[in-house]
N, C-alpha and C positions, 0 to 999 in steps of 0.2 A: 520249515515254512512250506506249508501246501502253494497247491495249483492257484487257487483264486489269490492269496497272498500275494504270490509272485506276480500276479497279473497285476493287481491296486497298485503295485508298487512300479511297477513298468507304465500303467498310464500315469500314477505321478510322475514320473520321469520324464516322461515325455509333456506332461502338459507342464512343466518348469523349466523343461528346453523350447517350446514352443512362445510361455512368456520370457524367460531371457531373448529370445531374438527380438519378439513384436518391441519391448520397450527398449530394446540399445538401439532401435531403427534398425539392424541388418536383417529384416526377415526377406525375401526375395520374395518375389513373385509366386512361386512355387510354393515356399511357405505359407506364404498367406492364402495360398488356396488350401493346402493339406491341412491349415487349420478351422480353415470356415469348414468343408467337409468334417473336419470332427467333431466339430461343434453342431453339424447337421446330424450327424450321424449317433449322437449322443441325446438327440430330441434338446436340444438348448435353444431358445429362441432368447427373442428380446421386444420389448416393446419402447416404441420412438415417444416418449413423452415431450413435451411441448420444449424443459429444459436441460435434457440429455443429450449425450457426445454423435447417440443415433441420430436424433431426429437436426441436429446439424450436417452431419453425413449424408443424410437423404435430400437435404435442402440443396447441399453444393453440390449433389447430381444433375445435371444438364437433362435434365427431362418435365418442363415445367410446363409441357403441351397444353391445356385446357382440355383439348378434346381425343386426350389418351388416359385411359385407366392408371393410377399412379401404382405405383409395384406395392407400396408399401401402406397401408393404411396407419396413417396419424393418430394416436389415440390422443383424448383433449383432456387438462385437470380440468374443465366446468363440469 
């Protein structure tokens, strides 16, 4: 097994230990940051469609100012 092998194999590792925690509920606080950054850090984005788990996420954030730039641009199926 080469160098890069052993790498694919170590991030599968780790991104199966990251969903075992997210979906049994016990990721901690800390988890769930060291995941959002790898999923930053890996260029993975997402977009909030009108009926996705995001764009419910982004709703039940307490930030519904009018007169403040919203963090997240809404993309719309029309």
């Amino acid at each position: 097994m080469d160098k890069s092998d052993k790498l694919y194999e170590l991030q599968d590792l780790l991104i199966d230990e990251f969903l075992l925690r997210v979906k049994s509920g016990e990721a901690t606080t800390a988890d769930l940051s060291t995941v959002r950054q790898f999923l930053k850090d890996n260029n993975v984005s997402a977009v909030a469609t009108e009926s996705s788990p995001l764009h419910e996420l982004v709703n039940a954030l307490p930030f519904h100012d009018d007169n403040v730039d919203r963090i997240v641009d809404m993309a719309s199926n029309e």
